[in-house]
TORSEGU-114064 format. One record per residue (C-alpha): residue in one letter; x, z, y. Coordinates in pm, whole numbers, padded with zeros to 5 digits, always signed. Each point is the difference from the previous one (the first is absolute). Layout:
<nodes>
aXZY
...
</nodes>
This chain:
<nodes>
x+00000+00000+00000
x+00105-00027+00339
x-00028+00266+00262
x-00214-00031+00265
x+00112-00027+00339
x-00189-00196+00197
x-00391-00057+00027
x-00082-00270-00185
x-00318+00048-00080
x-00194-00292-00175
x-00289+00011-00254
x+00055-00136-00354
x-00192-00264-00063
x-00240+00173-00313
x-00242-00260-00115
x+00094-00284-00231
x-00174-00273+00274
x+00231+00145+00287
x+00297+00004-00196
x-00072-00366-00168
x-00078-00037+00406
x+00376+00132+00114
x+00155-00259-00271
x-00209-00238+00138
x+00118+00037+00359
x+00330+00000-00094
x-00029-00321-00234
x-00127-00191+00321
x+00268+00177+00246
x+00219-00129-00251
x-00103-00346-00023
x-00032-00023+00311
x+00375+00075+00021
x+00083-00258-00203
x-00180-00233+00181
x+00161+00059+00319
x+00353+00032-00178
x-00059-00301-00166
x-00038-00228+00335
x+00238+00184+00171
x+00288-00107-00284
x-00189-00336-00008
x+00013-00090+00333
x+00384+00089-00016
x+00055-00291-00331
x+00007+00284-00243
x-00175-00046-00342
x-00070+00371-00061
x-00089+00153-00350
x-00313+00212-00054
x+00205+00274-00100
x+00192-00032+00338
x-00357+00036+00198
x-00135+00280-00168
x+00323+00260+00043
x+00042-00055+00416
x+00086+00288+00187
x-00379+00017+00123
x-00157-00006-00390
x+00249+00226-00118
x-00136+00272+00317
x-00358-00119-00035
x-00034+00077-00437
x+00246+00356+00104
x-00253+00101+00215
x-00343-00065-00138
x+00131+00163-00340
x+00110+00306+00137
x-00363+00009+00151
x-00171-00082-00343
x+00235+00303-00130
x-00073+00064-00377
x+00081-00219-00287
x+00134-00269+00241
x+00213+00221+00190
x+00133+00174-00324
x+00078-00296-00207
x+00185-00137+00316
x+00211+00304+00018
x+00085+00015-00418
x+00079-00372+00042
x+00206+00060+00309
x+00225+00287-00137
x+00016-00191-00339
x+00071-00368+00076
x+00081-00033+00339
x+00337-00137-00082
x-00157-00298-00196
x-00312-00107+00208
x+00029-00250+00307
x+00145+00185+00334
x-00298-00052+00158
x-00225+00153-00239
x+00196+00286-00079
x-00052+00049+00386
x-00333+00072-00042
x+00019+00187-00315
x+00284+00244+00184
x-00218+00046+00316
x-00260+00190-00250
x+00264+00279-00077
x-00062+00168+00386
x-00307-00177+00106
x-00336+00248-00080
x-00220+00065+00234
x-00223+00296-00008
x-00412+00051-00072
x-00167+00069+00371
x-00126+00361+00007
x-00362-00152-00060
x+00067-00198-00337
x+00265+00324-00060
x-00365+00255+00051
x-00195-00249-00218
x+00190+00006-00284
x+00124+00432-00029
x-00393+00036+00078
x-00130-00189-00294
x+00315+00212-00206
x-00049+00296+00131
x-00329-00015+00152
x-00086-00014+00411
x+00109+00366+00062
x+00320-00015-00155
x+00204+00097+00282
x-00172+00333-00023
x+00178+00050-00349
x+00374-00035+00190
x+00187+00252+00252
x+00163-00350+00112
x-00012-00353-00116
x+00238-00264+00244
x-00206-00251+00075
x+00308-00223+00065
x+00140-00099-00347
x+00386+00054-00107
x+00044-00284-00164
x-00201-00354-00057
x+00091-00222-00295
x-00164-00292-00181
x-00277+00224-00216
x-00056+00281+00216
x+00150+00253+00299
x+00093+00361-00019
x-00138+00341+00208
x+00092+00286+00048
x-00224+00312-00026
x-00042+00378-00062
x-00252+00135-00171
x-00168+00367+00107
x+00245+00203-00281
x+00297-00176+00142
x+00070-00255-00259
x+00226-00308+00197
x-00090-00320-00164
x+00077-00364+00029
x-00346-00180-00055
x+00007-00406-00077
x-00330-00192+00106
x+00003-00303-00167
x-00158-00304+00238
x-00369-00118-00085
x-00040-00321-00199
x+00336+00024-00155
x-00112+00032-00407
x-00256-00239+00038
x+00277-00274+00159
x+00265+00087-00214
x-00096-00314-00203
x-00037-00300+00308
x+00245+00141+00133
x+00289-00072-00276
x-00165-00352-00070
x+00006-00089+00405
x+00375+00136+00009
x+00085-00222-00281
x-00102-00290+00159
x+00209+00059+00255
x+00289+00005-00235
x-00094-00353-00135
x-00114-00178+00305
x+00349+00157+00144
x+00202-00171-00273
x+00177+00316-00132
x-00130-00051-00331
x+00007-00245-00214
x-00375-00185-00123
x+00168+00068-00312
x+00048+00341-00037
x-00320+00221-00182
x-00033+00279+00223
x-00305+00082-00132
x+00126+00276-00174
x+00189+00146+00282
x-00313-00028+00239
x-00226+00174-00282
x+00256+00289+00027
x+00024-00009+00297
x-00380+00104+00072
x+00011+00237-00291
x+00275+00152+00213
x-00164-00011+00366
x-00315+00156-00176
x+00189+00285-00130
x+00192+00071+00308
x-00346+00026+00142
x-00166+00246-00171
x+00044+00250+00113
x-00132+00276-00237
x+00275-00182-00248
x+00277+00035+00271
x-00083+00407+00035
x+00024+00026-00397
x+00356-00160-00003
x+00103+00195+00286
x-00078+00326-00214
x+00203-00163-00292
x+00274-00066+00193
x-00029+00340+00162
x+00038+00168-00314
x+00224-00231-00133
x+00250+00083+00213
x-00102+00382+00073
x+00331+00213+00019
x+00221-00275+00044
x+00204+00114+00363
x+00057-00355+00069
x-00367-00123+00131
x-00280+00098+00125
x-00373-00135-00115
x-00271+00107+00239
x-00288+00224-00186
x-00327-00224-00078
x-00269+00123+00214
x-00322-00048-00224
x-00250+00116+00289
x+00022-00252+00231
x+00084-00269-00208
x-00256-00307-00177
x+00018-00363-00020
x+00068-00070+00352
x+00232+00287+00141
x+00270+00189-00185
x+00145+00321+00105
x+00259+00182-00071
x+00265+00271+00129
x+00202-00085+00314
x+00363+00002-00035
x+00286-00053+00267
x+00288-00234-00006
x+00137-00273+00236
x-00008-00370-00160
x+00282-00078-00213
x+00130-00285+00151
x+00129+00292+00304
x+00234+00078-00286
x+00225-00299+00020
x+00116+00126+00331
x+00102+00372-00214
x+00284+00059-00171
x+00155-00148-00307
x-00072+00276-00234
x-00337+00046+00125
x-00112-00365-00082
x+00193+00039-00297
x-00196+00251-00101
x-00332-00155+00095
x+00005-00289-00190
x+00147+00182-00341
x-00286+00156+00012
x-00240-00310+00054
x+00241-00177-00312
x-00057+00316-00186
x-00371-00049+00021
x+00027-00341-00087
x+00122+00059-00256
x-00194+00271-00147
x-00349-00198+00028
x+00120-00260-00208
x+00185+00175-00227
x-00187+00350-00002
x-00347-00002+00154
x-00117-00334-00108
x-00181-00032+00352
x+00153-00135+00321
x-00114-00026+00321
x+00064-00381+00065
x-00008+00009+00386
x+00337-00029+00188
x-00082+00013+00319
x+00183+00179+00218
x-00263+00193+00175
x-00090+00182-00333
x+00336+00215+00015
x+00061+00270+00277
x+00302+00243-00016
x+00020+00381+00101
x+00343+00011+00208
x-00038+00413-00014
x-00042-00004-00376
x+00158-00366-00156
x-00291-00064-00165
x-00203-00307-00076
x-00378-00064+00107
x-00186-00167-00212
x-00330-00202+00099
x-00210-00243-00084
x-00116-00033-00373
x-00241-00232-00006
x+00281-00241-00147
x+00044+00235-00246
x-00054-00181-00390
x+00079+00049-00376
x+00305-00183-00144
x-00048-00157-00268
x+00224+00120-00305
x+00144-00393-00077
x+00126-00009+00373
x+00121+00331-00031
x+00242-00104-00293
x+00074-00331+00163
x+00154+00137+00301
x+00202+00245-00241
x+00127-00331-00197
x+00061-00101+00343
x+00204+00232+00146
x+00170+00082-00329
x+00113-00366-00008
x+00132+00055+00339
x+00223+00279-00100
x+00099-00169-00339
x+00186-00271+00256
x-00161-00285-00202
x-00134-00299+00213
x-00129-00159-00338
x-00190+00338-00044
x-00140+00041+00376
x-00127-00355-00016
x-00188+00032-00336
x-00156+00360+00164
x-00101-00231+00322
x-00157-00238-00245
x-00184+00301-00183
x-00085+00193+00289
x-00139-00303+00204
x+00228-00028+00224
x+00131-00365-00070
x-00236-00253-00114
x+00133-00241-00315
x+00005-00305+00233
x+00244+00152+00282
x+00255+00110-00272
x-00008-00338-00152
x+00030-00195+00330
x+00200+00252+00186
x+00202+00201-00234
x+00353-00012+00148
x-00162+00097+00350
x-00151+00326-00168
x+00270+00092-00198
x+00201+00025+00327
x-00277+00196+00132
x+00039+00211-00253
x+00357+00066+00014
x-00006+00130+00349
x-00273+00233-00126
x+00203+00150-00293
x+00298+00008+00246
x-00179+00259+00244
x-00225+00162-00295
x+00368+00085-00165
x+00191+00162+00278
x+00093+00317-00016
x-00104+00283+00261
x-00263-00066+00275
x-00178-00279+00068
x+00030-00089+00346
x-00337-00182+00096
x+00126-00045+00368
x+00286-00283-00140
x-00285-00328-00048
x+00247-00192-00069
x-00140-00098-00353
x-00291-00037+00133
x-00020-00331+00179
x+00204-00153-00289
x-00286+00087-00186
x-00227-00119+00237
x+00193-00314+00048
x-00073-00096-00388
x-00288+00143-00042
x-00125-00235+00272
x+00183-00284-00126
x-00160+00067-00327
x-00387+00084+00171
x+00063-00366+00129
x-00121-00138-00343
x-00336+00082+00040
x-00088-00154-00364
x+00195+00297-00135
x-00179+00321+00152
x-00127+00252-00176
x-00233+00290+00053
x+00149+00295-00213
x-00269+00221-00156
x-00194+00197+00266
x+00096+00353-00106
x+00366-00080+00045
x-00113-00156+00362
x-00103+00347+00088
x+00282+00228-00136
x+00281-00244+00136
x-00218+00033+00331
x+00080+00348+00030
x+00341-00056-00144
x+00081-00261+00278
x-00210+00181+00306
x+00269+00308-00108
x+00305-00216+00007
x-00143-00154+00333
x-00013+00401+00088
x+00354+00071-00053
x+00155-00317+00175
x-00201+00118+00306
x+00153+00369-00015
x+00305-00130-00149
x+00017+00246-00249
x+00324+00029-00283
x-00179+00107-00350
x+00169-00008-00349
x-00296-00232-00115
x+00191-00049-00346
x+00033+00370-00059
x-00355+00064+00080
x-00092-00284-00251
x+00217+00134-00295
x-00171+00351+00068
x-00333-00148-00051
x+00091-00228-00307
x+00073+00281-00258
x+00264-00137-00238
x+00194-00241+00237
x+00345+00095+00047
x+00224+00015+00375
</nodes>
């Protein structure tokens, strides 16, 4: 989520005729971009591609903007896509997928009294010492208060905006579209699957009755452990449409890559740590990277924890795959790593036939860094664009992509969204070390 600080107030868009209505509006604003872009390079001899018209400067603000309005599913699956692919979708397009990130507006105080009276009834303010009316935070789903309660109880309570389950389902397909009519994806690739999943996932996050149930798992899950903090599940005030729960300080953790060494050292051992133990121990991970859904306590060193409506089983063959995985890693084998891609879902048959030298040398730059001994310095991205460099030379054969299995999609989003986490802060962690502690029977 991102914190509010200004007063942009704007009502969501509930119904599914004035949502179909915002997509409509912005499928004419864009066409009429085109239209004018398209004379304009005419006019000047050029012989412009389609592709070329729809991702101008003025499309790329004009689809930023009415999806951060429309909020929900449109706004989510922008931001997931964003933080996932951005490094393989067109500039222009991962423009308007990165302008989702920090772009939420707020619920006016009317549609904000409309929706905690039909919770909570009309005279629910009468049941608080103090609710702030202005929210903390705004995000895709829903935006955070604070309030006290008569006995003193601080808590953090998320209103989820109106219309958002019932668009969940438009609002993937419309998003799509965009994808396709944008040309990052090819006509050839079944993403039905993906999109299917995807909804699944967006009507989970939603619920939020389901959301308050994984927060107590997680709760107790990790009661007694001195390195996080889960806030407590508040079951009064909580239903479908609002979740509450205990209140709990901490700055964001993104202050911490300005701390010391040790500190962010610290920090993201711990997020590693976890990590690893819901694959490997819990069999439940929440899926959701995001930034926003980790604070840090500079007083105590400890890790907030929010946000579990990403929260989902693993399934026990993904579980083992990742252990053949990172096993095969350790082993030093390239012959083993690739056949544990294969398995996994990783690689699909037809890139390893048609691009096998190019992913063994992708591979051997893994093993290289996976292998060293002592910490892992994420800061040193060296490795990184190589990797980048060939895995775009290899994305370049669209004929050979490959949609791994959707359960390792949302455990390697986490794993990524941490990694992504410890660039940022910089952080130097004995990855390798952690790894052989939580593959019993692997030696140093």
């Amino acid at each position: 989520m991102t914190d509010e600080r200004d007063s942009r107030g704007r009502a969501v868009p509930s119904g599914r005729l004035s949502r179909l209505g915002v997509f409509g509006r912005l499928a004419g604003g864009v066409a009429g971009g085109v239209i004018a872009e398209g004379a304009r390079r005419l006019a000047d001899g050029q012989r412009p591609q389609l592709r070329d018209l729809l991702l101008t400067p003025g499309n790329v603000g004009r689809v930023a903007e009415q999806l951060s309005h429309l909020r929900g599913a449109a706004m989510k699956l922008g931001q997931m896509i964003s933080m996932d692919a951005g490094d393989f979708l067109p500039a222009e397009l991962t423009q308007i997928l990165a302008r989702l990130r920090d772009r939420a507006h707020h619920m006016p105080p009317a549609q904000l009294q409309q929706v905690l009276a039909q919770a909570w009834g009309k005279d629910w303010r009468r049941r608080f010492a103090r609710f702030d009316a202005g929210p903390m935070a705004a995000a895709s789903i829903g935006q955070v208060h604070r309030a006290r309660t008569h006995d003193g109880r601080e808590l953090a309570i998320k209103v989820q905006y109106p219309g958002v389950r019932e668009s969940i389902d438009a609002d993937v397909d419309n998003v799509a579209t965009l994808l396709r009519v944008s040309g990052a994806l090819p006509k050839t690739l079944d993403i039905a699957p993906l999109l299917a999943e995807a909804k699944r996932q967006l009507h989970e996050e939603a619920d939020y009755v389901r959301e308050g149930a994984q927060l107590a798992r997680f709760h107790k899950l990790l009661a007694g452990d001195d390195a996080y903090v889960v806030p407590t599940f508040d079951a009064e005030f909580s239903g479908p449409s609002v979740l509450a729960m205990s209140f709990v300080e901490g700055v964001p953790i993104e202050t911490l890559a300005e701390g010391a060494q040790d500190r962010r050292d610290a920090a993201m051992a711990s997020l590693i740590a976890l990590v690893l133990r819901e694959l490997f121990e819990f069999g439940v991970m929440q899926t959701d990277p995001n930034f926003a859904n980790y604070r840090y306590q500079p007083d105590t060193g400890k890790l907030v924890l929010l946000d579990f409506g990403a929260a989902r089983a693993v399934a026990q063959s993904t579980v083992d795959g990742y252990r053949q995985l990172l096993r095969a890693g350790l082993s030093g084998s390239r012959d083993a790593v690739r056949q544990a891609a294969i398995s996994v879902g990783f690689l699909g048959d037809a890139a390893v036939a048609r691009h096998g030298a190019l992913i063994d040398r992708m591979i051997d730059v893994i093993l290289v860094e996976l292998n060293r001994t002592g910490p892992f310095d994420f800061g040193d991205r060296a490795f990184v664009g190589v990797l980048r460099d060939q895995g775009m030379a290899m994305a370049a054969d669209r004929d050979t992509w490959h949609v791994p299995p959707v359960d390792t999609l949302f455990v390697q989003r986490k794993i990524s969204g941490t990694a992504l986490l410890a660039a940022r802060l910089k952080a130097r962690v004995d990855v390798r070390a952690m790894v052989l502690q939580a593959l019993p029977g692997e030696n140093a």
